[in-house]
N, C-alpha and C positions, 0 to 999 in steps of 0.2 A: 492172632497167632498166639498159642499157649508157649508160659515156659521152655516147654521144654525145644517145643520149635522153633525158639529163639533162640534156647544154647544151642542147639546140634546146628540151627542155619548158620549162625557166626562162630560158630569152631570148626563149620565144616570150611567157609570159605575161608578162615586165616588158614588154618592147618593149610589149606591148599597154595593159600600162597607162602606157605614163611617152610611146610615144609617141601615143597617140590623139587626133584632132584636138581644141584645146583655143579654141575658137575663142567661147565661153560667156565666157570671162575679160572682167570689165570692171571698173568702178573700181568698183564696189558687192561686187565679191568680195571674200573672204579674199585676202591677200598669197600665199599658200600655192600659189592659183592660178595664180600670177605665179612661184610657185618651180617650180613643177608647168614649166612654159610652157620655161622655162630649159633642162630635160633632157631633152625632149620627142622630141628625134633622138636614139633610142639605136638608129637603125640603124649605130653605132662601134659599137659592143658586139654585136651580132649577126655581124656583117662582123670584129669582132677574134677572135670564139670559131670562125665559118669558117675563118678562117686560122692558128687555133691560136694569135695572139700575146696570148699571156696577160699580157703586160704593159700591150698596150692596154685588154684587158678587164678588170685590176684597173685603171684609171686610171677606167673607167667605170664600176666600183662607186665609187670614192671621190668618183665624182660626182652619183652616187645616195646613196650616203650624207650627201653632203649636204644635200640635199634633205632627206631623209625626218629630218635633224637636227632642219629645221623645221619640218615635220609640227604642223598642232594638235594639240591632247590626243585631240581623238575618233578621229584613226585613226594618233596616232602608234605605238602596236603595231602595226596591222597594217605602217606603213611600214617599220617598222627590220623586220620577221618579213621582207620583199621583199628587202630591202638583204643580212640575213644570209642567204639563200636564193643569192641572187647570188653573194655572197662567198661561199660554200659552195662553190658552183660551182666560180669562178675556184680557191680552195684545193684543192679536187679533182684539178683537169686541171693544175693545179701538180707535187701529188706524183704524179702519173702519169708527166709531161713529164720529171719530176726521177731517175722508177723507185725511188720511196718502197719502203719493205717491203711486200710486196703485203698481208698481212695488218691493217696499217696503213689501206693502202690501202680496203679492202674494210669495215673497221671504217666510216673516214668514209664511204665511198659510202652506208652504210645508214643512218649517222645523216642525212646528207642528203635519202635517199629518207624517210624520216618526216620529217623537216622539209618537205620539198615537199610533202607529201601535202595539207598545211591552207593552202598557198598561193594556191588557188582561191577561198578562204574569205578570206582577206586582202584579194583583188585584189575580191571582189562586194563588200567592206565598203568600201576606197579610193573606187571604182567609185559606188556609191551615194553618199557623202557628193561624192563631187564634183559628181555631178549635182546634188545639194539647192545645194550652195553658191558652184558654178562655171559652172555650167550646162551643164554636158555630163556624157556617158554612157561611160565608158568600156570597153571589148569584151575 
């Protein structure tokens, strides 16, 4: 999988979970829902990995990272598994940007493509419990 296919596959799948309409949140939910609600525009972070400025799109992991800090126990793995996929990312197009040793280079690109690979399985497990406890469905 090239670059680029890597940002667009893990910004299309966060963006889809962190922004999905979150409109199920009420006062009978988890707080979580309410954290959820907070970083819900990560079209900065799609629009920072367009433009290549990796500095705005590490600022929008550290924003996801906090969030998935406060993650309940039922999907706090698969949140931080989103957040290091992210960061994966962003550290990726870093040593790219920076012209890392390509074999460097090539080593992370693949531990990241096995990391990605179980991130669809993260996002159905997010995805579900939000709908049990948030009331929405996330895509």
């Amino acid at each position: 999988m090239n670059r680029r296919g890597v940002r667009r596959w893990c910004a299309a799948g966060l963006v889809a979970l962190i922004a999905a309409p979150l409109a199920g949140c009420g006062d009978d939910s988890p707080a979580f829902c309410d954290d959820l609600g907070q970083v819900r525009s990560l079209s900065a972070l799609d629009a920072a990995l367009e433009r290549r400025d990796l500095t705005a799109a590490a600022a929008e992991a550290d924003r996801l990272t906090a969030v998935a800090d406060a993650a309940p126990s039922e999907i706090s793995a698969q949140m931080q598994a989103l957040v290091a996929g992210l960061q994966g990312v962003v550290s990726l197009l870093q040593a790219q940007q920076a012209n890392q040793d390509p074999g460097a280079i090539e080593a992370q690109r693949e531990e990241l493509n096995t990391q990605l690979g179980t991130l669809a399985d993260d996002v159905a497990a997010v995805s579900q419990w939000s709908e049990e406890q948030c009331g929405f469905r996330l895509s």
